[in-house]
C-alpha positions as CSV (number, residue, x, y, z in Angstrom):
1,X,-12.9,-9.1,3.4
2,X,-11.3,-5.6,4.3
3,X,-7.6,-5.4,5.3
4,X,-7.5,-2.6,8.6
5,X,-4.5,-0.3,9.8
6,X,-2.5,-1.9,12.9
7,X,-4.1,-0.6,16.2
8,X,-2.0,0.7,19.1
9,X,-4.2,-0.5,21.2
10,X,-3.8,-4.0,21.0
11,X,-3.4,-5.8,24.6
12,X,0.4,-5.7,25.2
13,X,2.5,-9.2,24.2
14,X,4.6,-11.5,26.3
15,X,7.5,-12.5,24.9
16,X,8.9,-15.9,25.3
17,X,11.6,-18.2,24.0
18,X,11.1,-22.1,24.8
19,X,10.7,-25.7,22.7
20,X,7.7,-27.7,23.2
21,X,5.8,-30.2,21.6
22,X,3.9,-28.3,18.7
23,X,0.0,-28.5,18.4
24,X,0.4,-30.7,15.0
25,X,-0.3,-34.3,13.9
26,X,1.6,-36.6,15.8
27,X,3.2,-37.9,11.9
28,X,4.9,-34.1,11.8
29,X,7.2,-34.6,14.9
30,X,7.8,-38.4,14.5
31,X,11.9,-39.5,14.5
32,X,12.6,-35.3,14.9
33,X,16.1,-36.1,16.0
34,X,17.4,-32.0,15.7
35,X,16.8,-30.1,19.2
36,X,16.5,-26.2,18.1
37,X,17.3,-23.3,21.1
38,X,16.6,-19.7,20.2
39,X,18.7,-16.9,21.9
40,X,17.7,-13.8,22.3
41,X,18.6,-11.2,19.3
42,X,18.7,-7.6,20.0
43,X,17.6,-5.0,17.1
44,X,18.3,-1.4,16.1
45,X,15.1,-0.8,15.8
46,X,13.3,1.8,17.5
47,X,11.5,1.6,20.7
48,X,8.0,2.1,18.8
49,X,8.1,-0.2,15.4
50,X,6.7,-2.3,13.0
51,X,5.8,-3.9,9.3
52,X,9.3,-5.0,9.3
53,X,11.6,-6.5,6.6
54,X,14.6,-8.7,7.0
55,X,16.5,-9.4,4.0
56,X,20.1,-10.3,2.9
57,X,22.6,-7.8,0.7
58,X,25.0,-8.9,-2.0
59,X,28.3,-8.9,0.8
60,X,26.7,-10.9,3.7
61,X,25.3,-8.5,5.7
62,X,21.9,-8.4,6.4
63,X,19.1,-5.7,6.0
64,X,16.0,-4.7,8.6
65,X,13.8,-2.2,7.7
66,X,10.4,-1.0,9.8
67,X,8.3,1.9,9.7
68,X,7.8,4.2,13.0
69,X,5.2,6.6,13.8
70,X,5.9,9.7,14.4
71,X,3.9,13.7,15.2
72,X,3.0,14.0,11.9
73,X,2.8,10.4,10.3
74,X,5.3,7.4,9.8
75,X,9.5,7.0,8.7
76,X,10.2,3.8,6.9
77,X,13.7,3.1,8.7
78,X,16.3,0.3,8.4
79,X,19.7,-0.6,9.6
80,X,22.2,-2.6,8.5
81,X,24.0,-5.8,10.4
82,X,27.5,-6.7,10.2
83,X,30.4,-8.4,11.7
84,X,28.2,-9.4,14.5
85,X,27.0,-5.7,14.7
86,X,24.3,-3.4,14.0
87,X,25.2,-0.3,12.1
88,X,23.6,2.7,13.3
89,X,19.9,3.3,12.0
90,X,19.1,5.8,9.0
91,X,15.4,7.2,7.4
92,X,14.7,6.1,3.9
93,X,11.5,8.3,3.8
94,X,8.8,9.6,5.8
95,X,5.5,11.0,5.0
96,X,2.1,12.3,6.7
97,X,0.1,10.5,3.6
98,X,1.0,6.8,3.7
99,X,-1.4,4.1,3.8
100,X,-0.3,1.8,7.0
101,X,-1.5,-1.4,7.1
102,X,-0.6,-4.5,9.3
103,X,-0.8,-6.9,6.3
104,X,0.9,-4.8,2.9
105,X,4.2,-3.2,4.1
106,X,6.9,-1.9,2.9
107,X,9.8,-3.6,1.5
108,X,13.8,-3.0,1.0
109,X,15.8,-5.3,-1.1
110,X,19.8,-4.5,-2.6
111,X,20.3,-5.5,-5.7
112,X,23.5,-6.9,-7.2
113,X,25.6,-3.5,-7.7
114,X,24.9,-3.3,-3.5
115,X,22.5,-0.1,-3.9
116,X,19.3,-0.2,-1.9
117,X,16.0,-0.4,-3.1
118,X,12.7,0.6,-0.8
119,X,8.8,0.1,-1.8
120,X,6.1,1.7,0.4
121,X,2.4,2.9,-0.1
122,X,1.5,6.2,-0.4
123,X,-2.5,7.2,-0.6
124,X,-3.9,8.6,-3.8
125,X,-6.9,10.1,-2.6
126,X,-9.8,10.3,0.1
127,X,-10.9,6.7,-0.7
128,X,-9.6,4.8,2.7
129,X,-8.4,1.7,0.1
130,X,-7.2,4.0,-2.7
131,X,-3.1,4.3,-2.6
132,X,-0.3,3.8,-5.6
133,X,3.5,1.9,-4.4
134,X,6.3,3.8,-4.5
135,X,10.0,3.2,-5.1
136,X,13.3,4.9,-4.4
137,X,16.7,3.8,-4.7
138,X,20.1,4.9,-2.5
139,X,23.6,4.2,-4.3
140,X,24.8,4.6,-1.1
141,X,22.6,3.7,1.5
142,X,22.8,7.5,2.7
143,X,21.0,9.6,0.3
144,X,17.8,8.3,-1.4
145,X,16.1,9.4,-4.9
146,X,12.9,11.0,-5.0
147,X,10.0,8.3,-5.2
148,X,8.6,7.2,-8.1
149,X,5.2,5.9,-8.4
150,X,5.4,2.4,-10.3
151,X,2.4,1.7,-12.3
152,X,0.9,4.4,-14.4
153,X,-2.7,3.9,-14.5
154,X,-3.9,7.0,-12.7
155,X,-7.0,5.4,-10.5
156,X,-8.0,5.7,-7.2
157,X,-8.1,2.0,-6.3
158,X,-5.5,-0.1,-4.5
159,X,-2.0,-1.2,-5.7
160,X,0.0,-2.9,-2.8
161,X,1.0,-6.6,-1.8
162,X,4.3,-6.0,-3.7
163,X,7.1,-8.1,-3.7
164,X,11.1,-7.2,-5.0
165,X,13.8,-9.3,-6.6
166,X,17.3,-8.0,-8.1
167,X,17.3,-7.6,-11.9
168,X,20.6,-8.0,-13.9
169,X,23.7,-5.8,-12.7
170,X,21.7,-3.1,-11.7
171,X,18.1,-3.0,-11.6
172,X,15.5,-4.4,-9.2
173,X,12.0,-6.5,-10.9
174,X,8.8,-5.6,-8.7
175,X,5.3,-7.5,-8.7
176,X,2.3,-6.1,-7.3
177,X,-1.2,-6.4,-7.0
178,X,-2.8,-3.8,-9.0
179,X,-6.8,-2.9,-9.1
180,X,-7.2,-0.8,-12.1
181,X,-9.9,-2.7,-13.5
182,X,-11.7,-2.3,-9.9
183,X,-12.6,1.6,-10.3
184,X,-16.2,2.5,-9.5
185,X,-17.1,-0.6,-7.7
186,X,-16.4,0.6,-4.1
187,X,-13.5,-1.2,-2.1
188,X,-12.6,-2.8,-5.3
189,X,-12.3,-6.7,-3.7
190,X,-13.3,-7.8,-7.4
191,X,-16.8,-8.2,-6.8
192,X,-17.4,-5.0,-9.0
193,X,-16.9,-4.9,-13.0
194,X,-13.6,-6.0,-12.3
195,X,-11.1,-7.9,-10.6
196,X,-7.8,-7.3,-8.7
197,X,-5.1,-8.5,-11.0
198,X,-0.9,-9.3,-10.7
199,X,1.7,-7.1,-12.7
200,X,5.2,-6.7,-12.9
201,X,8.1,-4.5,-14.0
202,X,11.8,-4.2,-13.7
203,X,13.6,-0.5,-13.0
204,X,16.6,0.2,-13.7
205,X,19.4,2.4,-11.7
206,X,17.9,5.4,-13.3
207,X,14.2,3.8,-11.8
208,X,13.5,4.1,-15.5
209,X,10.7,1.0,-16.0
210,X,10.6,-1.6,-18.2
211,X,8.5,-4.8,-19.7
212,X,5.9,-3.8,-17.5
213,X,2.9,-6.8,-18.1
214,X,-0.5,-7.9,-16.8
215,X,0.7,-11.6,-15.6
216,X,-2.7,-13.1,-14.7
217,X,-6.2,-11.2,-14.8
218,X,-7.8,-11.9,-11.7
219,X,-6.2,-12.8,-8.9
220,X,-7.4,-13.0,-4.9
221,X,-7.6,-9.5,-3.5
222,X,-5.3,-8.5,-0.4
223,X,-2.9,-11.7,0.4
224,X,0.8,-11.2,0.1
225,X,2.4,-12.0,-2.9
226,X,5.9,-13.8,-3.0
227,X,9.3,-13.9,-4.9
228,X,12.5,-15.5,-5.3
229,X,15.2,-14.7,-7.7
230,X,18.6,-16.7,-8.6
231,X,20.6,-17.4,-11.7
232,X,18.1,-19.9,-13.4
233,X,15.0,-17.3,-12.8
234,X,12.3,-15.6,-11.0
235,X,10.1,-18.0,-8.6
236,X,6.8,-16.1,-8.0
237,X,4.0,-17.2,-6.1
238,X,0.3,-15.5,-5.4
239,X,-3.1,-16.4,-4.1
240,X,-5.0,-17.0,-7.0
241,X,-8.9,-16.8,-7.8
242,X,-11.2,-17.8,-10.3
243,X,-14.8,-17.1,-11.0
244,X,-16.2,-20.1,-9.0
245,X,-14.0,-18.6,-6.3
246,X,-11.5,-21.2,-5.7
247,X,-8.8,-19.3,-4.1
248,X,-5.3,-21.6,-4.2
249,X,-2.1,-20.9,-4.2
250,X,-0.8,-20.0,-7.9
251,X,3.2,-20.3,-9.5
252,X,4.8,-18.0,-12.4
253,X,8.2,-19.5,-13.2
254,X,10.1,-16.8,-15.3
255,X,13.4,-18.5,-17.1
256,X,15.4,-17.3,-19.8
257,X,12.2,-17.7,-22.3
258,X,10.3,-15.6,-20.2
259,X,7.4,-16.1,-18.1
260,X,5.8,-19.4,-17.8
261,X,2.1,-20.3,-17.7
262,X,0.9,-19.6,-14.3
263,X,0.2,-23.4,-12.2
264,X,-1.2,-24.4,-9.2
265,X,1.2,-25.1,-6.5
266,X,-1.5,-27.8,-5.3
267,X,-4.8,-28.6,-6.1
268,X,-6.6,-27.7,-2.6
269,X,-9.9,-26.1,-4.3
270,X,-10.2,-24.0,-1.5
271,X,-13.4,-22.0,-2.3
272,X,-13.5,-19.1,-0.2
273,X,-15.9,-16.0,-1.2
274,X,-13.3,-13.1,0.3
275,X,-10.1,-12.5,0.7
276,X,-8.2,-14.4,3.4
277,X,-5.1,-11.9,3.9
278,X,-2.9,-14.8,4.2
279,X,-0.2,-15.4,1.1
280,X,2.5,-18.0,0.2
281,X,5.7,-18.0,0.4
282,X,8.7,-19.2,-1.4
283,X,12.2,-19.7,-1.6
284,X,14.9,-21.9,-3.4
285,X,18.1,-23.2,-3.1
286,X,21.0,-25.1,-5.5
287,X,17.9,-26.5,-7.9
288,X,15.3,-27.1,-4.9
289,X,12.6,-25.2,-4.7
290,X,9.8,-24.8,-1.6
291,X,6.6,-23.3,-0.7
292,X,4.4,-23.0,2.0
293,X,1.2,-21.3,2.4
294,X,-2.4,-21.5,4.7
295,X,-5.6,-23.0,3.2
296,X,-8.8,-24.1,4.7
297,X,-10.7,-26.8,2.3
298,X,-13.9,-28.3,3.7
299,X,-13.2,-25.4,7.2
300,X,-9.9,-27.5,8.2
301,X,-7.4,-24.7,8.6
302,X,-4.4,-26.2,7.5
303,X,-0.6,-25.3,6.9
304,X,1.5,-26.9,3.7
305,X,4.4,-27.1,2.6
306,X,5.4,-28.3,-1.2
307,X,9.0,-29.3,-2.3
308,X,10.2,-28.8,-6.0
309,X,13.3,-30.5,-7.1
310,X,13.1,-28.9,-11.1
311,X,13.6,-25.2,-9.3
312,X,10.2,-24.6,-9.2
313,X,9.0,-26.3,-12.7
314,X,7.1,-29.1,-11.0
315,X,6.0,-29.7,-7.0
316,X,5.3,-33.0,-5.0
317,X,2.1,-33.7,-3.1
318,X,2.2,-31.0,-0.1
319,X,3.1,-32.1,3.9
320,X,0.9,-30.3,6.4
321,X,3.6,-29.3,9.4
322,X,0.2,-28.0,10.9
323,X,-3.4,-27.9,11.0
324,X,-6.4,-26.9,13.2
325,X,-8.6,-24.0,14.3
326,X,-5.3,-22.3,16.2
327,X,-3.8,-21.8,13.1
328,X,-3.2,-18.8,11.5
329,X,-0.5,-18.9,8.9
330,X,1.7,-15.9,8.0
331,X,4.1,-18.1,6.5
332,X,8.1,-17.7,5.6
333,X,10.5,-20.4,4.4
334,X,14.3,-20.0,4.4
335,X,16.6,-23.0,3.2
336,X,20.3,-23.9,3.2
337,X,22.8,-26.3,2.0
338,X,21.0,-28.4,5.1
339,X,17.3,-28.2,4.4
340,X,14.3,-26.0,4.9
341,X,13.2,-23.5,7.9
342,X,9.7,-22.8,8.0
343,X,7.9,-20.3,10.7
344,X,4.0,-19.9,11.6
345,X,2.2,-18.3,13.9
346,X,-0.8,-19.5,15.9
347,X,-3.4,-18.2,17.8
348,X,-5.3,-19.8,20.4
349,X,-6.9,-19.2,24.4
350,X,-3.2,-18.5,26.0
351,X,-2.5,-16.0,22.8
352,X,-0.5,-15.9,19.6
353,X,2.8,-18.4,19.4
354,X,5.6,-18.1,16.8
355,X,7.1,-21.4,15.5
356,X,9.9,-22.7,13.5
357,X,10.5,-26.1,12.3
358,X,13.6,-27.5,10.5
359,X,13.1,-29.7,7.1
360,X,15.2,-32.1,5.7
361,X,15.6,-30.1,1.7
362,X,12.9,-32.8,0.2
363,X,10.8,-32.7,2.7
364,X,11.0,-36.1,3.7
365,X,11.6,-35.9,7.5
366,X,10.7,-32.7,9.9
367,X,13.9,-32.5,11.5
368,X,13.1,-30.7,14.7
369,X,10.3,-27.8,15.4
370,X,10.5,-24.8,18.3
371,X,7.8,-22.3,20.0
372,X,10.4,-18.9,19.6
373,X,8.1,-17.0,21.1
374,X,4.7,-16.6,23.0
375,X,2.8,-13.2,22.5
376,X,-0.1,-12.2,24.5
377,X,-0.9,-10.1,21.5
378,X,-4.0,-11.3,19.5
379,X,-4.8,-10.7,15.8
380,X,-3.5,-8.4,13.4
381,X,-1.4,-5.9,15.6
382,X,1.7,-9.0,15.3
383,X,1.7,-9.0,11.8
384,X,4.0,-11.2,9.7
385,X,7.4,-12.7,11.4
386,X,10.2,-12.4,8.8
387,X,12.8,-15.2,8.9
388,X,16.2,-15.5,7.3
389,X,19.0,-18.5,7.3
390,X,22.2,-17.8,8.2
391,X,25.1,-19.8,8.1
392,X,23.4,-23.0,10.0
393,X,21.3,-20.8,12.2
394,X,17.9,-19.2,11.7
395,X,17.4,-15.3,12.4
396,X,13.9,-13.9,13.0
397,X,11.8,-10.7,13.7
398,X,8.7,-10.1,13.8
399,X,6.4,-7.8,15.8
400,X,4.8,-7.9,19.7
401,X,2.9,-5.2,21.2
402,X,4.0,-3.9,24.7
403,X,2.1,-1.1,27.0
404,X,-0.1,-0.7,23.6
405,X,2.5,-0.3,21.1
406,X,4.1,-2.1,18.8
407,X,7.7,-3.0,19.1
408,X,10.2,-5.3,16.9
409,X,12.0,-8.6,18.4
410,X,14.2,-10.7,17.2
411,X,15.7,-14.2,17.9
412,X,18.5,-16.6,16.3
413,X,17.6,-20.4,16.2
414,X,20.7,-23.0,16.0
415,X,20.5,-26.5,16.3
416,X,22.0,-27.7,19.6
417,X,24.8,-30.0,18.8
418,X,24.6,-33.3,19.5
419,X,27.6,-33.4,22.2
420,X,25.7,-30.9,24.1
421,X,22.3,-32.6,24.1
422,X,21.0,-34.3,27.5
């Protein structure tokens, strides 16, 4: 299954904030006892945008980056927000030879000294799925090193799907899907002489590399791959594949022994001969650890979600906060001292709808769930949402299309407190 540049052409989106009842087995919302209201939250952004990022520095603030056309190609972008306030916008790069896509986007990420660290995709030559991932690093936020280009191997095949976690002091670790062993068999979607496969690295402030290593051989093609870092390790989650192509949701655990055997997340045995564009994703908090991705075993598209109290070593059996023909994934998770936030889109005869639902931290009990936003926007052109927690609240971003471009909005999600319920 190919992957396809966002079109400007897309119908334009209707954005809407509201709770509802969500299109999910009646089990998911039973005893939800949390209301959720989502307010409105303006971005720095500019007025044409997309592919964006939303992550959190090492002082609190937090970090959204998007890339915006322009005459000659695209600027990856981001601003900063602080006390309340968004600081004013500044280019990390531009360039008229990028490889755009609605599904593998760029990524920024700060690691512990506070620098900023940016990944992006640059094409390598004429081949329209041939491009390498670059990374630059800003002490200062301000001025930003040259690019380097992080794996070595010279081919013309795809390299993308990337995901970033702070290493050490200084340094920043960086997975990626990497098709090296695809060269000469077209597209490279592994059904050539070779298969796509998953590799990492860590740079340091001098974007010198390090322990780069193959961490499993063949893994599905073009779904996003996943990461969360803390002090007990690296949690990194993937679409695997095998040869009988059962395409579930794989785990490497990396601890002070290094990394761990890759493991299932779940058993769903979801054979699927192509590539769903659809990864996991993870996150962890004080021991816990979640994930939630999209599968489809016997044609029921389904969303689950898996708890981990062993910080990622072990997972329960998975809930499913949704399921049906209308769903469409894109997962992110986000969790607090309080519990879990997952958001999902879905796409059915009205259009696209974002969701978020609140989680008690094992899972036990959905807590509330809310439709954020309604988008008359249908397919790819609305991307992948991005979702952060924030002191109680949840933020999120994620992309609509209006008079046939593409534009970033955002929203905060609290729970309503109980005094001010009806």
């Amino acid at each position: 299954m190919r992957i396809f540049p966002v079109s400007l052409a897309l119908a334009c989106a209707l954005l809407g904030a509201c709770s509802g009842d969500a299109p999910a087995p009646a089990a998911a919302a039973a005893g939800q006892a949390l209301r959720l209201h989502a307010e409105p939250w303006p971005l720095a952004a500019d007025a044409s945008a997309a592919q964006p990022d939303l992550v959190a520095a090492p002082d609190g603030s937090l970090l959204l980056s998007w890339l915006a056309p322009d005459a000659q190609g695209h600027q990856l972008r981001y601003a900063r927000f602080s006390g309340g306030r968004w600081q004013p916008a500044r280019q990390i790069a531009r360039g008229d030879d990028w490889f755009v896509n609605w599904a593998d986007t760029p990524h920024l990420r700060a690691s512990a000294d506070g620098a900023l660290w940016a990944q992006w995709l640059r094409r390598s030559a004429d081949a329209p799925y041939a491009y390498d991932v670059q990374l630059a690093r800003s002490a200062d936020g301000r001025q930003w090193s040259a690019a380097v280009t992080v794996h070595d191997d010279a081919t013309a095949t795809e390299h993308g799907f990337v995901s970033l976690w702070p290493e050490g002091a200084d340094g920043m670790g960086i997975a990626w899907l990497d098709g090296r062993r695809t060269a000469g068999t077209g597209h490279g979607h592994g059904h050539g002489q070779g298969a796509m496969t998953l590799r990492s690295a860590r740079f340091d402030a001098q974007l010198g590399k390090h322990d780069e290593q193959e961490l499993d051989p063949m893994t599905c093609d073009c779904c996003q791959t996943g990461a969360h870092a803390d002090a007990s390790g690296v949690l990194l989650v993937y679409r695997g594949r095998d040869a009988g192509e059962t395409r579930d949701i794989h785990l490497r655990r990396r601890t002070a022994a290094g990394w761990q055997p890759a493991r299932r997340v779940h058993a769903d045995d979801w054979v699927m001969p192509a590539c769903p564009v659809n990864g996991p994703a993870v996150t962890a908090y004080a021991g816990h650890a979640w994930v939630a991705w999209y599968t489809a075993p016997q044609g029921e598209p389904l969303l689950r979600l898996a708890h981990s109290s062993d910080g990622g070593a072990s997972f329960g059996a998975p809930r499913v906060p949704d399921r049906g023909t209308g769903v469409q994934g894109r997962v992110q998770v986000a969790a607090d001292a309080d519990g879990l936030w997952l958001a999902w889109l879905r796409e059915e005869g009205r259009g696209q709808s974002l969701w978020l639902a609140r989680y008690s931290p094992s899972l036990d009990r959905e807590l509330g769930r809310l439709q954020v936003a309604i988008l008359q926007g249908r397919g790819r052109g609305t991307g992948f949402p991005r979702l952060l927690a924030d002191r109680g609240s949840a933020r999120l971003v994620w992309t609509d299309v209006v008079a046939g471009k593409p534009v970033l909005r955002g929203a905060v999600v609290s729970p309503v407190p109980a005094a001010s319920a009806p």
